[in-house]
Each structure stands twice: as C-alpha cells, then as structure tokens.
C-alpha positions in Angstrom: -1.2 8.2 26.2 -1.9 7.6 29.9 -4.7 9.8 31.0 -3.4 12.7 33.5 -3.0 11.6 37.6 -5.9 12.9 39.8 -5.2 15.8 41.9 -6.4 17.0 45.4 -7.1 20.6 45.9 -7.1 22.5 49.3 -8.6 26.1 49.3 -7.6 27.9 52.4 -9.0 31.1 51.5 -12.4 30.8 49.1 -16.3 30.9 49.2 -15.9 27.4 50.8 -12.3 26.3 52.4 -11.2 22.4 52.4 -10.1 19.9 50.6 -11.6 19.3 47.1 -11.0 16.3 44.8 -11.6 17.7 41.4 -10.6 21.3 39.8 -13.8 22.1 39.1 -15.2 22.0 42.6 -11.8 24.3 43.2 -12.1 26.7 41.0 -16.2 26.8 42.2 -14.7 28.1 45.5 -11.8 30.7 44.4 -13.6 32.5 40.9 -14.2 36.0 42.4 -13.0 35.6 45.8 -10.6 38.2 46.9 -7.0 37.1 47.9 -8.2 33.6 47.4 -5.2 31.0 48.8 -5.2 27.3 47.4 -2.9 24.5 45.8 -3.1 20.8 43.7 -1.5 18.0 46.0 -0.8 14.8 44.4 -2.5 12.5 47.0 -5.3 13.0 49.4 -2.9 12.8 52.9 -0.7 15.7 51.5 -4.1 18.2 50.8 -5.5 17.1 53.8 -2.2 17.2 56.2 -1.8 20.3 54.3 -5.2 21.5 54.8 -4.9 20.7 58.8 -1.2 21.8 59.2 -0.3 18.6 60.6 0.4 15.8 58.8 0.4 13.1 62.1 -3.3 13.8 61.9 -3.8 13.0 58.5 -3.9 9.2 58.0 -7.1 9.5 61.4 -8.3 12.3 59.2 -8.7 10.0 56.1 -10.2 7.2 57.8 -13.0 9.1 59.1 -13.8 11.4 56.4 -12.0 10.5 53.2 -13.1 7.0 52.4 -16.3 6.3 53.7 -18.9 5.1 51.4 -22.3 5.8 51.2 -24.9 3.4 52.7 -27.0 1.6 49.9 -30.7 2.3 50.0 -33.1 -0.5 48.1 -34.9 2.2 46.2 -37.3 -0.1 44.5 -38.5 -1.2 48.3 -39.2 2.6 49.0 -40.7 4.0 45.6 -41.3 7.6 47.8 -37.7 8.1 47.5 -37.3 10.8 45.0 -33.5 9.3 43.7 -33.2 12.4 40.7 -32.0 14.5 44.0 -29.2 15.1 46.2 -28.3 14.2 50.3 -26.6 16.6 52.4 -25.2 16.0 55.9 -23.0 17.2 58.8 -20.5 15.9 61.2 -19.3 17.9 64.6 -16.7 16.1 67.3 -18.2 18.2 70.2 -20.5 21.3 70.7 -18.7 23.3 69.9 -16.1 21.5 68.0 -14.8 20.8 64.1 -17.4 20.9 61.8 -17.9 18.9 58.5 -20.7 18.8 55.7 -20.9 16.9 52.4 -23.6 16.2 49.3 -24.1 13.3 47.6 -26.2 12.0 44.8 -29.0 10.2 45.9 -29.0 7.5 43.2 -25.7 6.7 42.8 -24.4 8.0 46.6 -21.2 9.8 44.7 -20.1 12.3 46.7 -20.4 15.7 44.8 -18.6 18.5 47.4 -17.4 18.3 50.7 -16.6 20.8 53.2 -14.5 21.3 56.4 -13.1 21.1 59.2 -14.5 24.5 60.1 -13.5 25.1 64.1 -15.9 25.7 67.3 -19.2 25.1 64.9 -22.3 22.9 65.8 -24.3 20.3 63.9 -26.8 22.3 63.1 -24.3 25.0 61.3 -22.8 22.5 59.8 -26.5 20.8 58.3 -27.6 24.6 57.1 -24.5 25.2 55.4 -24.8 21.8 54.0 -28.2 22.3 52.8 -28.0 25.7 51.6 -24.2 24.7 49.7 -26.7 21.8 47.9 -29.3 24.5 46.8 -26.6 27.2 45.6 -24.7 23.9 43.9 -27.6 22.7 41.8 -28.2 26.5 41.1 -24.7 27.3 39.7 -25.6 24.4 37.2 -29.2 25.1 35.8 -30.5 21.7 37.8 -34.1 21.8 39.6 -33.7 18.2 41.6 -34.7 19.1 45.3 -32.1 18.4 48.2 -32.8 15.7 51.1 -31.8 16.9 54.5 -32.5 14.5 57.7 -31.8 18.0 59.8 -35.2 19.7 60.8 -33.9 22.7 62.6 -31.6 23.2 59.1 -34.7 23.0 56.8 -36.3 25.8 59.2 -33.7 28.1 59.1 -33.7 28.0 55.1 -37.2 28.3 55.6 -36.9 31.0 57.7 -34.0 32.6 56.6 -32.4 33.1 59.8 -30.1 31.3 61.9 -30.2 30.7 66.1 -27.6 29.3 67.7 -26.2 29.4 70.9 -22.3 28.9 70.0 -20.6 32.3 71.3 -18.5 34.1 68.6 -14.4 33.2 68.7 -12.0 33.9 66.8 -11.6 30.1 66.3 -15.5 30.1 64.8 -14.9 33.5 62.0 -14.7 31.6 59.4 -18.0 29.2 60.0 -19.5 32.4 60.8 -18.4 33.7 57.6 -20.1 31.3 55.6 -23.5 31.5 57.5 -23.9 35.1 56.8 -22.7 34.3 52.7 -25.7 31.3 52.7 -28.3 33.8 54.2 -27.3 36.3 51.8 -27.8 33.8 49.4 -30.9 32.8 50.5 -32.2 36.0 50.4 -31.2 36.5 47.1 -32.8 33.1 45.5 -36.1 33.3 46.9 -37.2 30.8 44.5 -34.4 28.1 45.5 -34.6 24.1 44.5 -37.1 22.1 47.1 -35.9 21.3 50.2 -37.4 17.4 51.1 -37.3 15.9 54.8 -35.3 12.3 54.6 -37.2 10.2 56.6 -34.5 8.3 58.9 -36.7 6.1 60.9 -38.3 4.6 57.7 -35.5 4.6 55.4 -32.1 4.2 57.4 -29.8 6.9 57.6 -29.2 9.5 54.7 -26.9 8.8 51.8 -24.9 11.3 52.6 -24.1 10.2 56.4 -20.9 10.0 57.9 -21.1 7.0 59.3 -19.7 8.1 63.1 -23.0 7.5 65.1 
C-alpha cells in the first residue's frame, strides 16, 4: 500500500494563522479556537497562494520562505552549544512590514512550526512571538529543552513580560497584535516557562533557525 500523500494546511483563523505542513501543527492552532477557518492543500504553492490570496506571489513566496535550509553548525567545534534545544527566529521586509517566525531543532535544524506573514509587524514582534510560540510549544508536549533566541530585546520582553514597540496600531497589524497580547497572557500564566538561552552569533554564525535574507 503506498503510504498517504503529504498535505499543507493554511489556518486563516486559529491561535496561530499560516501555512502548516503537518496536521498536527494544524489542529495545535484550531483545538478551542472559536470560528476557527482552515483547509488541506495538496502542494505547498496552493496553501501558500491560498494563504496570500494571490497565487502570482506564490512561487517568490516559496523561494524565500518555503525551502530554505538550515545552516550547519560543527557542534563538536563548539561543545557550549546546548544541541537537546530549539532555535527560533524572525523575518520582516520593512518596519513596519510582513512578518515571519519559525523554530527549529537545534541538532538536526528540522523546522518544527512556522508562522506568518503577519502585516505592518516589526522584527522584534516577530522574535517575541517566536520565542514565546517555542516556550508554549515544548510546553504543550511535556519537554524541558531551553529555546535559543539571537534577539535580545525578545528575551527581555519574556523576561519582563511586557512588550514596547513603536509600530502604531492599524487595522492591517490586529492580528500580530492579537497574538502579542495571547503570548503575554501566556507568559503570565507559565511563570515557570522552559529556559530562554542567548545564541551567540558573532561566535557561532547565524542561528539555525535563520532565514537566510541578510
């Protein structure tokens, strides 16, 4: 029996809206969610020309987001590398502008959620929401690893539990906004969250979770 085809699944409305590439990750974003809106393409391009509205944009959309691969780090040359952990990261095209965040294993660099476009974000929204998705992730599982984040004003607002930005409220940025007020809820309400470690870039080359667009 051949085993099933792989599906791509984009969650319009959910805890966390994009394009996902397993039903678990999917079904992570819609359990509980009100109204939640999503549906199983056969192909990456259809969920993500789906996802944007616009399939002319998918095949750019793919190339920068949907096959990059992760940077290989020589772990044994940098024993300090904790590798039982996970890498988030961001992406923004302007300030403000479209907003992307993903997490990766550390050891292996397989990408384990991604997130976005979100509309009129920053950077640093997108590396807080990136960081606190990582924490709530390994949460929802039982798993104590710690989460690498390159991002030091994302580490102090989980540290602080607030957020200060200057992007002006739109109606363009709701749902970004959305999803910073759900992560410091959530920090509030897990206190005792999974360790947040600094990846040091200038000794150990970009994270593993990069984008690749510098």
């Amino acid at each position: 029996m051949s085993s099933p085809r792989k599906k791509f699944y984009v969650v319009w409305n959910g805890h966390h809206t994009g394009v996902f590439d397993s039903w678990a990750e999917c079904q992570l974003q819609i359990e509980g969610y009100p109204n939640a809106r999503y549906k199983s393409y056969p192909s990456q391009e259809e969920a993500v020309a789906a996802y944007r509205g616009d399939p002319n944009e998918a095949a750019a959309i793919i190339r920068s987001i949907g096959r990059h691969v992760s940077e290989q780090v020589n772990y044994e040359a940098i024993p300090e590398i904790v590798t039982d952990a996970i890498a988030v990261d961001a992406a923004c095209s302007g300030n403000p502008g479209p907003v992307e965040y993903r997490g990766v294993d550390v050891k292996t660099g397989a990408e384990l959620f991604r997130v976005g476009p979100l509309q009129d974000g920053s950077n640093n929204m997108g590396e807080f929401l990136a960081l606190v998705h990582g924490l709530a992730w390994l949460d929802q599982r039982g798993l104590r690893m710690p989460v690498y984040s390159d991002s030091r004003t994302a580490r102090a607002w989980v540290r602080n539990r607030a957020v200060k930005t200057t992007i002006a409220p739109t109606p363009a940025n709701e749902k970004i906004r959305e999803l910073i007020s759900r992560a410091l809820t959530w920090l509030r309400n897990h206190p005792d969250h999974n360790q947040v470690l600094t990846w040091d870039t200038p000794a150990w080359g970009e994270i593993p979770a990069d984008f690749g667009r510098k």
